[in-house]
N, CA, C and O of each residue as an XYZ file, in Angstrom:
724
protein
N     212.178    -19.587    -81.118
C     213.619    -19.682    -80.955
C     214.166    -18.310    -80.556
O     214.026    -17.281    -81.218
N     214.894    -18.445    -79.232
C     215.721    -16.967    -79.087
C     216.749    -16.531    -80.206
O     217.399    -17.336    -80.873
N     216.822    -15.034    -80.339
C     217.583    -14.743    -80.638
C     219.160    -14.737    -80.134
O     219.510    -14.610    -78.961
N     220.017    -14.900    -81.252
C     221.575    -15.196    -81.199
C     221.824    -13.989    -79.788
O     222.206    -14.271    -78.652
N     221.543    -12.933    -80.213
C     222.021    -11.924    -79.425
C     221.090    -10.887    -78.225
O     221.125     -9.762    -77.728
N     220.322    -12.090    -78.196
C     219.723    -11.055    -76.866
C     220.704    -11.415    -75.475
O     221.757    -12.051    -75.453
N     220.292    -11.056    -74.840
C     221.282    -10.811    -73.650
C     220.686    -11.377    -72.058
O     219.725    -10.956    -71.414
N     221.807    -12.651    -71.682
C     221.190    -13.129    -70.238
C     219.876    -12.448    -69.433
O     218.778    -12.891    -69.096
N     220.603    -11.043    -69.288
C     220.208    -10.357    -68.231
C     218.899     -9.245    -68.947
O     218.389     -8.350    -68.274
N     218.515     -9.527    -70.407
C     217.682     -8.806    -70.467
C     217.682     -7.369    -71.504
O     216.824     -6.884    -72.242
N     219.031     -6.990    -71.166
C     219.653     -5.273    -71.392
C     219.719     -5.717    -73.345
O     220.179     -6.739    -73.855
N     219.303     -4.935    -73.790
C     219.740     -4.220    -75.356
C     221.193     -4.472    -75.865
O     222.208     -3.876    -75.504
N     221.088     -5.429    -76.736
C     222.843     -5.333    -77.239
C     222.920     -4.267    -77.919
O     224.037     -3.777    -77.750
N     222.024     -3.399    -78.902
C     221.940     -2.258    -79.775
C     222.395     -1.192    -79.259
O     222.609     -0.243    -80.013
N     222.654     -1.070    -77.887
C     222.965      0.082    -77.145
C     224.651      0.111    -76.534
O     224.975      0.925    -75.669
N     225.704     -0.958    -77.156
C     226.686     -0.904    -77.152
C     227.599      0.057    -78.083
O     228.816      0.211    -78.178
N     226.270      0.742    -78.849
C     226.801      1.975    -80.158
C     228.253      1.868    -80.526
O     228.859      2.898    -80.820
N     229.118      0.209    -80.539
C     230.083     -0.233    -81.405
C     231.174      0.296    -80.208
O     232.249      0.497    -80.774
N     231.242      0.491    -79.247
C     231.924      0.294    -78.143
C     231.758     -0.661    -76.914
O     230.633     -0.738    -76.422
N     232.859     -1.451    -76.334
C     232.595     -2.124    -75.045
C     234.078     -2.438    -74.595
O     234.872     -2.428    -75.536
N     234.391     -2.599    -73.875
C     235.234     -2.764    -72.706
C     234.958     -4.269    -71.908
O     233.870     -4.572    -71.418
N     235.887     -4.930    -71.892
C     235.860     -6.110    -70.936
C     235.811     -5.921    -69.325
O     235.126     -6.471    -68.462
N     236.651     -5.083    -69.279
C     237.221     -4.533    -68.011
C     238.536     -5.625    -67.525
O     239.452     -6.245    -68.066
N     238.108     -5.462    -66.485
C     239.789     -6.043    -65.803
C     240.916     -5.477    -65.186
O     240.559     -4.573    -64.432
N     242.066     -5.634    -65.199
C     243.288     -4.390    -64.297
C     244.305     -5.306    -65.203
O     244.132     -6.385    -65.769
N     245.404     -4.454    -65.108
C     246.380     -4.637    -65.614
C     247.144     -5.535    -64.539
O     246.992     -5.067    -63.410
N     247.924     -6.692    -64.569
C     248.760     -7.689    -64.148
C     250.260     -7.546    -64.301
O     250.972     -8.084    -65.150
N     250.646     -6.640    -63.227
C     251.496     -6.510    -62.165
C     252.703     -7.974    -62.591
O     252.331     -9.132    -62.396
N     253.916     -7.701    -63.089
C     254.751     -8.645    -63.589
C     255.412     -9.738    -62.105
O     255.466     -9.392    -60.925
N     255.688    -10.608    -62.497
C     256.078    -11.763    -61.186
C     257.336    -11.090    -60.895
O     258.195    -10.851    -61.744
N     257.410    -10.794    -59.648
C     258.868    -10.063    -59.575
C     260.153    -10.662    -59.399
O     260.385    -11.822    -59.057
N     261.113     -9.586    -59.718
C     262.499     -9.938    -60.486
C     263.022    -11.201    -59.303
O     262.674    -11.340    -58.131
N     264.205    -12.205    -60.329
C     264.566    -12.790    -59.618
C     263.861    -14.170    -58.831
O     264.374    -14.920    -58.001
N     262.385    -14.193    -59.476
C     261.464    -15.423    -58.561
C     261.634    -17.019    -59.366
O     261.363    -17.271    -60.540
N     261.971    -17.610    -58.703
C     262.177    -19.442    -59.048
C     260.326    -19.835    -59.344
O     259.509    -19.751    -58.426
N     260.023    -20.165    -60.476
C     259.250    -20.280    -60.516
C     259.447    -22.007    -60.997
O     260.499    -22.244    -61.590
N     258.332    -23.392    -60.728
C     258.240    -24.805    -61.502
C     257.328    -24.415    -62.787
O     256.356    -23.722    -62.486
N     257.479    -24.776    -64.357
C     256.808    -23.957    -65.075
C     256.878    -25.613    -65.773
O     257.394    -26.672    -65.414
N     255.986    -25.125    -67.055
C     255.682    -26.145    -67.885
C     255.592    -25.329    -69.240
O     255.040    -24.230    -69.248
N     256.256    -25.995    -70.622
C     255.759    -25.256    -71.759
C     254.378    -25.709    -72.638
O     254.253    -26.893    -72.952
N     253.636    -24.991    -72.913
C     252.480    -25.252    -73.298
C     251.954    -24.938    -74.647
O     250.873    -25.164    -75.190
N     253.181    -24.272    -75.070
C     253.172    -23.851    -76.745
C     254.580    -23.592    -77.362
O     255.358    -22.695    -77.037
N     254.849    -25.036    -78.801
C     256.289    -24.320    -78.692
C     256.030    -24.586    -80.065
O     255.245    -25.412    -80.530
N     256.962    -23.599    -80.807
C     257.073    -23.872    -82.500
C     257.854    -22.506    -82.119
O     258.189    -21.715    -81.237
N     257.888    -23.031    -84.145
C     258.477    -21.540    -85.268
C     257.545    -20.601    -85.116
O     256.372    -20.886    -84.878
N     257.955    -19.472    -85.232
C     257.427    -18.124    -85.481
C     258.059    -17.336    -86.046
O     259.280    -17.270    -85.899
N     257.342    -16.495    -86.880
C     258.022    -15.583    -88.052
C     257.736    -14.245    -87.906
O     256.617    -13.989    -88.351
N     258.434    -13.102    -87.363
C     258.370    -11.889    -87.522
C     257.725    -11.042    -88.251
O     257.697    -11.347    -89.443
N     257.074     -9.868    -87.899
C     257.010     -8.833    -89.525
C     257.671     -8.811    -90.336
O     257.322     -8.657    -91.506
N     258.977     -8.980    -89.883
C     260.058     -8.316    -91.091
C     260.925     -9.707    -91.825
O     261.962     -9.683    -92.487
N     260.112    -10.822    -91.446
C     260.350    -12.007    -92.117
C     261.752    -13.048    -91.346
O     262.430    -13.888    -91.938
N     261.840    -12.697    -90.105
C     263.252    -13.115    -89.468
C     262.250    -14.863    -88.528
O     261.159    -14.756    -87.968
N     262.894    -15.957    -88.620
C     262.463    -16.902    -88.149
C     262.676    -17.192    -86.582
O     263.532    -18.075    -86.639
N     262.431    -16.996    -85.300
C     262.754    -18.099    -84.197
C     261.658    -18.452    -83.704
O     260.518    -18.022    -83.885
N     262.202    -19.557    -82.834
C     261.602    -20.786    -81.876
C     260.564    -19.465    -80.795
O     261.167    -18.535    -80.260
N     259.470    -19.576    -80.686
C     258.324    -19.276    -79.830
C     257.822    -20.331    -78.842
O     257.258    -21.353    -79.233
N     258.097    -19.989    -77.217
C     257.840    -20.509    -75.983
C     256.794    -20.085    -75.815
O     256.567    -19.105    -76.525
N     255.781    -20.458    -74.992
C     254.605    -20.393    -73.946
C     255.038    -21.282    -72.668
O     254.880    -22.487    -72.475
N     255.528    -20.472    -72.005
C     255.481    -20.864    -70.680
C     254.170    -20.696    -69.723
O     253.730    -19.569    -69.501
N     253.564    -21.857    -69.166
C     252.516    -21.361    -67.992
C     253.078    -22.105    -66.488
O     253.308    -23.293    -66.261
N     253.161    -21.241    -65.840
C     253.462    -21.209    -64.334
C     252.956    -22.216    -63.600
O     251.736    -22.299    -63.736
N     253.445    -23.045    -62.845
C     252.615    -24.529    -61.856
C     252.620    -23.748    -60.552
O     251.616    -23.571    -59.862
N     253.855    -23.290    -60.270
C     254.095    -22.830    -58.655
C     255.196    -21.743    -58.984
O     255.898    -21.757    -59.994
N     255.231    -20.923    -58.105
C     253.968    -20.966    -56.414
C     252.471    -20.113    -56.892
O     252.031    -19.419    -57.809
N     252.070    -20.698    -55.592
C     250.121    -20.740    -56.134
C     250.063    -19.400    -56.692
O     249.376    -19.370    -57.714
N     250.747    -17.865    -56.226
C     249.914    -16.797    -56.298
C     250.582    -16.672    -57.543
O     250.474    -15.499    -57.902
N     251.282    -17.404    -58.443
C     251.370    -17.177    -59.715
C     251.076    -18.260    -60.725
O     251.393    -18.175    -61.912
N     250.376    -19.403    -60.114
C     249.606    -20.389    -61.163
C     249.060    -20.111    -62.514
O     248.188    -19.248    -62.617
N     249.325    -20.514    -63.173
C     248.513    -20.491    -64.378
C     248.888    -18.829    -65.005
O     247.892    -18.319    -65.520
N     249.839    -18.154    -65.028
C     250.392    -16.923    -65.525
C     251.206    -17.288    -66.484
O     251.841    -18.329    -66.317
N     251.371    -16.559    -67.651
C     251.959    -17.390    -69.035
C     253.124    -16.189    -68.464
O     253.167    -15.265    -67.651
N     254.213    -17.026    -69.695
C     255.477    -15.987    -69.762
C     255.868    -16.558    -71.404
O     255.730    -17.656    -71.944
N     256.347    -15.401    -71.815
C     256.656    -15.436    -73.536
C     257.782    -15.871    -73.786
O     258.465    -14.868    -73.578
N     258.441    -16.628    -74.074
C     260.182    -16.809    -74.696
C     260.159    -16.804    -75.974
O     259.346    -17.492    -76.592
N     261.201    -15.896    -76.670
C     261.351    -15.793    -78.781
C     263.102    -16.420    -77.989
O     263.854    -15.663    -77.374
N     263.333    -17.656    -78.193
C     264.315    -17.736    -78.739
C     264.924    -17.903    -80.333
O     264.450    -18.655    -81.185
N     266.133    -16.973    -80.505
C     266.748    -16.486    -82.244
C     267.431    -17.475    -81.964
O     268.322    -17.180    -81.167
N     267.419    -18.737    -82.317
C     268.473    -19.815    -82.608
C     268.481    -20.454    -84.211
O     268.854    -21.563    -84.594
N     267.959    -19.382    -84.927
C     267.656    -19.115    -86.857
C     268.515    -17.988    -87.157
O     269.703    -17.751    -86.938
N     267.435    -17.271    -87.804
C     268.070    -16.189    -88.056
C     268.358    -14.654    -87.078
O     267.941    -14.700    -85.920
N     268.878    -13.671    -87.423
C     269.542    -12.933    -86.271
C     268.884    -12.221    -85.640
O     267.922    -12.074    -86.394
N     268.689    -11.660    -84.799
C     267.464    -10.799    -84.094
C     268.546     -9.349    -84.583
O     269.669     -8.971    -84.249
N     267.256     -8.745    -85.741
C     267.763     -7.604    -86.084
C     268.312     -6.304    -84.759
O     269.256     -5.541    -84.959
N     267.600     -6.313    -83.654
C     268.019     -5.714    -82.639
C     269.268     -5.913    -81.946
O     269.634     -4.921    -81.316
N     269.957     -6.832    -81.891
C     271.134     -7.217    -81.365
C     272.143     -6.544    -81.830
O     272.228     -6.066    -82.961
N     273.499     -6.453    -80.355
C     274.588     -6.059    -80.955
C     275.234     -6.885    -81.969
O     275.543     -6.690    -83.145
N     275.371     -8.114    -80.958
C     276.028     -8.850    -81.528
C     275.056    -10.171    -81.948
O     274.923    -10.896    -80.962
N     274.516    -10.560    -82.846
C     273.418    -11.360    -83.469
C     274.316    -12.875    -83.228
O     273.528    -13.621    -82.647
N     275.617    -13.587    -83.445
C     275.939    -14.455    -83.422
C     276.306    -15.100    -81.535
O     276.627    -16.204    -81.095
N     276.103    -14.056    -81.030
C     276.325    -14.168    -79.457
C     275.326    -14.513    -78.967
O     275.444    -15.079    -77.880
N     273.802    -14.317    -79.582
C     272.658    -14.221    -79.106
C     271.702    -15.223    -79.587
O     270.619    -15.590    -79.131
N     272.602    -15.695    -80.975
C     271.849    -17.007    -81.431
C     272.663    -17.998    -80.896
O     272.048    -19.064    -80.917
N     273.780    -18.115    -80.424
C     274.526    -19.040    -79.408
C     273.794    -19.511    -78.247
O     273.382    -20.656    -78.066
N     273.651    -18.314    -77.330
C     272.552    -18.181    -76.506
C     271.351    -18.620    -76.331
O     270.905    -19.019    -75.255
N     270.887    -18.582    -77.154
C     269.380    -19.356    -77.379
C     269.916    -20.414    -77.951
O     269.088    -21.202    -77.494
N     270.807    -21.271    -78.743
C     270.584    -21.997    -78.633
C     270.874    -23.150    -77.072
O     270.383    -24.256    -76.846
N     271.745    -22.413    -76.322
C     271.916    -22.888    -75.285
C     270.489    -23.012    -74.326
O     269.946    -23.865    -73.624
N     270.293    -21.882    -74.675
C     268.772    -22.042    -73.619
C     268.264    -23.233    -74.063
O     268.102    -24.239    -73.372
N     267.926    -23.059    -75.650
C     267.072    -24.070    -76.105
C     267.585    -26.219    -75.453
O     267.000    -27.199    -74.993
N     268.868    -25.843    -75.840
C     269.516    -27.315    -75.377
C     269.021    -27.702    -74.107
O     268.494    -28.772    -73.799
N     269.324    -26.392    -73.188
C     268.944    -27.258    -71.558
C     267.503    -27.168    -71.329
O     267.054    -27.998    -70.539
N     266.413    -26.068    -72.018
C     265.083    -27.040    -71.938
C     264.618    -28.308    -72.061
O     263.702    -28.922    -71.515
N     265.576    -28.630    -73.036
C     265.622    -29.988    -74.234
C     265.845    -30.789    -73.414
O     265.160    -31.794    -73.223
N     267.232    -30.346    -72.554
C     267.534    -31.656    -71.452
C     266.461    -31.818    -70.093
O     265.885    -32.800    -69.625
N     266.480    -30.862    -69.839
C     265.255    -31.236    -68.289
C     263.681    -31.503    -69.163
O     262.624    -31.966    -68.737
N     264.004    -31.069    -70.333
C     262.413    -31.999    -71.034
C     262.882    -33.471    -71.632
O     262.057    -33.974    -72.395
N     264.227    -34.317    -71.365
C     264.466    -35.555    -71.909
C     265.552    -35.989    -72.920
O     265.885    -37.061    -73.424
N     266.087    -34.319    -73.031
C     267.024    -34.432    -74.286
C     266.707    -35.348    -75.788
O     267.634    -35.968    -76.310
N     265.496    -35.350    -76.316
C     265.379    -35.694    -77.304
C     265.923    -34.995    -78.921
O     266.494    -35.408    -79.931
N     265.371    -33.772    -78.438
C     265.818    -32.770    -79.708
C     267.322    -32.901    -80.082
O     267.779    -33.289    -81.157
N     268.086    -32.442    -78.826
C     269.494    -32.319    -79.252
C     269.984    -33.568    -79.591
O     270.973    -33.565    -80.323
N     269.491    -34.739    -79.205
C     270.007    -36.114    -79.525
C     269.548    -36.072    -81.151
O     270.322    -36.593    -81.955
N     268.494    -35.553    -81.568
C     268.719    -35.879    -83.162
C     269.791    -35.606    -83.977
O     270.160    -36.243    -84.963
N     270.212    -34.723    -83.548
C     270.786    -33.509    -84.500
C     270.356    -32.708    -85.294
O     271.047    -31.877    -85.882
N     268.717    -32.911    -85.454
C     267.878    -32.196    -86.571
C     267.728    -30.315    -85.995
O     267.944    -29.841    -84.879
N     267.337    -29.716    -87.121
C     266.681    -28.746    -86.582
C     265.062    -29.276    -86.264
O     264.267    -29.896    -86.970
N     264.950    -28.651    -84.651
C     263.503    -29.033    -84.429
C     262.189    -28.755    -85.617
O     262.246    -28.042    -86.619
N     261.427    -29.293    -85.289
C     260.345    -28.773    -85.977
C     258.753    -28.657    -85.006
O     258.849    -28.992    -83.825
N     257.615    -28.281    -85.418
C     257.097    -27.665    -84.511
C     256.318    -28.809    -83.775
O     255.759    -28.650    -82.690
N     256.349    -30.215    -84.630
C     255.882    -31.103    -84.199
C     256.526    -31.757    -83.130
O     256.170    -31.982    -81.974
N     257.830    -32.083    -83.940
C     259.357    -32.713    -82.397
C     258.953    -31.746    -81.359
O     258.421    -32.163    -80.330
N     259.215    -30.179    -81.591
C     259.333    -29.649    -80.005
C     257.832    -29.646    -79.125
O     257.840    -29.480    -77.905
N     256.263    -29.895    -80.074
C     255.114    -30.525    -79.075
C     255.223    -31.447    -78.720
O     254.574    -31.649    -77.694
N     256.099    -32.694    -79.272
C     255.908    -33.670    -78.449
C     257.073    -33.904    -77.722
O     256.959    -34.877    -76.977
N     258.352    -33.245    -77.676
C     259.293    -33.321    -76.642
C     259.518    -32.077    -75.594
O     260.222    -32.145    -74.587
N     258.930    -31.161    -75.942
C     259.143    -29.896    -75.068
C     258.084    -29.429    -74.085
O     258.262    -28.623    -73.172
N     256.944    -30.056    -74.408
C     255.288    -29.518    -74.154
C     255.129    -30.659    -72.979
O     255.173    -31.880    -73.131
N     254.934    -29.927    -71.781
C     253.861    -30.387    -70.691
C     255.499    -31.339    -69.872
O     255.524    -32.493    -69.443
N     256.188    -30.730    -69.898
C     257.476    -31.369    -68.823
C     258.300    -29.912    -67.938
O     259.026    -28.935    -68.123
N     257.689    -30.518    -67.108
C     258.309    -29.471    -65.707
C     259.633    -29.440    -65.373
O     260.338    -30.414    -65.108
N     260.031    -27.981    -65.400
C     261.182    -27.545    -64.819
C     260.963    -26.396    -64.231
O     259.976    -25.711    -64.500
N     261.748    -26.101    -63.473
C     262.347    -24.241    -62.922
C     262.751    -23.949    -64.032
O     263.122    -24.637    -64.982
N     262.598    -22.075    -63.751
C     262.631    -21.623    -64.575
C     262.982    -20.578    -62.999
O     262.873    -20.750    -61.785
N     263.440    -19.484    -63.919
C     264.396    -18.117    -63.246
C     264.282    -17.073    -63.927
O     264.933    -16.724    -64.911
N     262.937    -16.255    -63.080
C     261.923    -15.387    -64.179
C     262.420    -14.448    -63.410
O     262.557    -14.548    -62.191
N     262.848    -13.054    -64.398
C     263.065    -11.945    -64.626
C     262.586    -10.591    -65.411
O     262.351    -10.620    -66.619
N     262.429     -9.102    -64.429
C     261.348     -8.636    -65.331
C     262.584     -7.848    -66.594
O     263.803     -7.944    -66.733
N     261.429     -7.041    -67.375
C     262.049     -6.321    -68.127
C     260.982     -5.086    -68.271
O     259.768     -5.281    -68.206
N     261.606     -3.701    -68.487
C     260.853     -2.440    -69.037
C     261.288     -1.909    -70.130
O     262.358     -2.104    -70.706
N     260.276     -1.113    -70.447
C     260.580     -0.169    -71.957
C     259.761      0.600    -71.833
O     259.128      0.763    -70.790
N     259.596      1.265    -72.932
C     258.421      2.461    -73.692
C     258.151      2.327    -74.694
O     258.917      2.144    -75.640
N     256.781      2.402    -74.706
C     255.842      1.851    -76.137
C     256.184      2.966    -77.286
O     257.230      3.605    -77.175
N     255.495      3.149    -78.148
C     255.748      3.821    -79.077
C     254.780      5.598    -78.421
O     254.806      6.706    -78.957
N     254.186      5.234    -77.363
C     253.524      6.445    -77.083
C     254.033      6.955    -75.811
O     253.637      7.886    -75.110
N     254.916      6.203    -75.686
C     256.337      6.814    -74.663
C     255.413      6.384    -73.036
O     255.426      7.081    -72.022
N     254.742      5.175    -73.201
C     254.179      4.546    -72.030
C     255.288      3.625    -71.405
O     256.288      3.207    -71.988
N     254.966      3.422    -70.276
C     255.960      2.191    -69.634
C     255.566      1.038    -69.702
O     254.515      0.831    -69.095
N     256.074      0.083    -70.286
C     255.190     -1.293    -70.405
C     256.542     -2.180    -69.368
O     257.686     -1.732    -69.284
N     256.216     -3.075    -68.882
C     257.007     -4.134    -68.309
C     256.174     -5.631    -68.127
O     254.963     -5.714    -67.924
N     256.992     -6.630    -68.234
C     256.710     -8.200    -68.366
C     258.169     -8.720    -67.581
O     259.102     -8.180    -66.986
N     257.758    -10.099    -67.962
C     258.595    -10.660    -67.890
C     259.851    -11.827    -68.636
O     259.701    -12.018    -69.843
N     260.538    -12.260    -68.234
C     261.590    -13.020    -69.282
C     262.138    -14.004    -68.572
O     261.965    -13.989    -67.353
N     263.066    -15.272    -69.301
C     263.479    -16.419    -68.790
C     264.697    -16.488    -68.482
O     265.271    -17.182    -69.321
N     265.593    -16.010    -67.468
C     267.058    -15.765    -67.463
C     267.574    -17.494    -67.206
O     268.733    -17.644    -67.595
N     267.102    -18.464    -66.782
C     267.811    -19.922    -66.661
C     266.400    -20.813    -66.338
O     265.282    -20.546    -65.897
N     267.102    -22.018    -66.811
C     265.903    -23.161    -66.598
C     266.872    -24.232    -65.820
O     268.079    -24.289    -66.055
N     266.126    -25.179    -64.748
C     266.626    -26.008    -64.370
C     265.915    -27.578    -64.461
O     264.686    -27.566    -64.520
N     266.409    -28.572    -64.473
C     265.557    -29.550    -63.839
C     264.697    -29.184    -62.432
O     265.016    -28.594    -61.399
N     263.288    -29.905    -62.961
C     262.083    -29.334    -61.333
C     262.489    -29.889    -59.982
O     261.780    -29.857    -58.976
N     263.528    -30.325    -60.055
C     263.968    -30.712    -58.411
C     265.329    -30.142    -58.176
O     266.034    -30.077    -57.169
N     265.469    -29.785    -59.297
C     267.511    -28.872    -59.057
C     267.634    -27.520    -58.869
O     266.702    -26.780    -58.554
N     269.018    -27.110    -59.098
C     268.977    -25.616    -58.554
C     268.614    -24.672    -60.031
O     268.833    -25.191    -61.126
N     268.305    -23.898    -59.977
C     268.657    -23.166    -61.080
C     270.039    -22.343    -61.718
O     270.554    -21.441    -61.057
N     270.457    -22.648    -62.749
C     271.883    -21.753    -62.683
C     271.948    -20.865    -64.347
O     271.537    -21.416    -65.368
N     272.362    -19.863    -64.344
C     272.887    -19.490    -65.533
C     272.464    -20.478    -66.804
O     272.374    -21.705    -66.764
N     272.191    -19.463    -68.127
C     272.141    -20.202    -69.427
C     273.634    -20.392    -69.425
O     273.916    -21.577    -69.248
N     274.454    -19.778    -69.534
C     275.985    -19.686    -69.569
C     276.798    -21.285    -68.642
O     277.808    -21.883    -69.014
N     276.143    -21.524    -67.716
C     276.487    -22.511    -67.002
C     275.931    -23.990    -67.329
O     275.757    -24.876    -66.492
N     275.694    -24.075    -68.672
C     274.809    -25.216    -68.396
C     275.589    -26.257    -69.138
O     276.350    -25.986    -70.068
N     275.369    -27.423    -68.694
C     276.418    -28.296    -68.764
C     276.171    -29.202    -70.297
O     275.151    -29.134    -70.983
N     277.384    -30.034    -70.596
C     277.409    -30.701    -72.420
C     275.949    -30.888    -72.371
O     275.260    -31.189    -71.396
N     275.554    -30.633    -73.716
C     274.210    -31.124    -74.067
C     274.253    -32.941    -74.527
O     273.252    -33.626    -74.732
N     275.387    -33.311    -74.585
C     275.356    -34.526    -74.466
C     274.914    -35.086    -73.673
O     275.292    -34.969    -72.507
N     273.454    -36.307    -74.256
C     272.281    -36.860    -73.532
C     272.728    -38.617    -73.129
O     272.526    -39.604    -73.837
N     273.397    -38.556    -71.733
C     273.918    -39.833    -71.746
C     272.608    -40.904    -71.561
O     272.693    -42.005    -72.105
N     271.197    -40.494    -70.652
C     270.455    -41.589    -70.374
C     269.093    -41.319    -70.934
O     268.628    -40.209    -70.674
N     268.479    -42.015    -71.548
C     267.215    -41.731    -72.364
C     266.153    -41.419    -71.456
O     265.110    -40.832    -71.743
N     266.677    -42.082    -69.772
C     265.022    -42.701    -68.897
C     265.157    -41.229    -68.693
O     264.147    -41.001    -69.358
N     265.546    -40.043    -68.338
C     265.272    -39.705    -67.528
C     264.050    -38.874    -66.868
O     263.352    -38.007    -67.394
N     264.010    -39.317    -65.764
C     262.332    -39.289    -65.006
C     261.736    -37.525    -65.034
O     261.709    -36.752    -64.076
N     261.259    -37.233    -66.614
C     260.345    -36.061    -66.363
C     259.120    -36.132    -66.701
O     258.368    -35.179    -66.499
């Protein structure tokens, strides 16, 4: 029987002396301003270090091709306040707006309960239903005064509509159950 850890090609795992490297390059953010058709692929609660609760997105990219399959992160605070904020009640408004019009181009189920979601409702109403999305980058500096940049979700639309503003988005009142997503 081979051993667990010998190696395809032959070479000594013992000689990794507790260092290795994957390799790879760093991935260049989708640039500002791009309409991307996206799908969510991970949604629940998530809880902070410092014990503060919001809603956690996984967005992965459908189109266009040269950005297929590229995740994008969303923390919407539609709980408790995002200690960083000026204004914390402006920003949990906000998300929850975002959150509503995902809800609607994913079927409007959530907001039709009235419940607070839970992580099960938003896998089976939020997960694997296509819309636009209106991806935007963002920069900073790490704690070692590096430049890091990604990206973020400035509006979602239905996958055949325009995209517009979180600010613009219309009653979350869900008049038709069918609708085709």
């Amino acid at each position: 029987m081979a051993n667990f850890w010998d190696l395809s090609d032959g070479d000594d795992i013992a000689k990794t002396g507790g260092q290795f490297e994957v390799g790879g390059g760093k991935i260049d953010p989708i640039p500002n301003d791009t309409t991307c058709t996206a799908i969510i692929d991970e949604a629940k609660w998530d809880t902070t270090r410092t014990g503060e609760n919001l809603i956690s997105l996984r967005w992965s990219v459908l189109s266009p091709t040269e950005y297929k399959n590229r995740k994008i992160f969303q923390k919407l605070w539609v709980s408790d306040p995002d200690p960083k904020a000026k204004n914390a009640d402006a920003k949990r408004d906000k998300a929850k707006r975002m959150l509503a019009a995902v809800d609607s181009n994913a079927g409007g189920k959530l907001l039709s309960s009235g419940k607070m979601p839970t992580d099960e409702s938003m896998s089976l109403h939020l997960v694997s239903k296509p819309m636009n999305i209106k991806v935007m980058q963002w920069t900073m500096e790490n704690e070692m005064g590096e430049k890091m940049s990604g990206n973020w979700i400035s509006a979602v639309s239905p996958k055949n509509g325009i995209v517009s503003a979180v600010k613009n988005v219309l009653s979350p009142k869900v008049e038709d159950d069918n609708i085709p997503f």
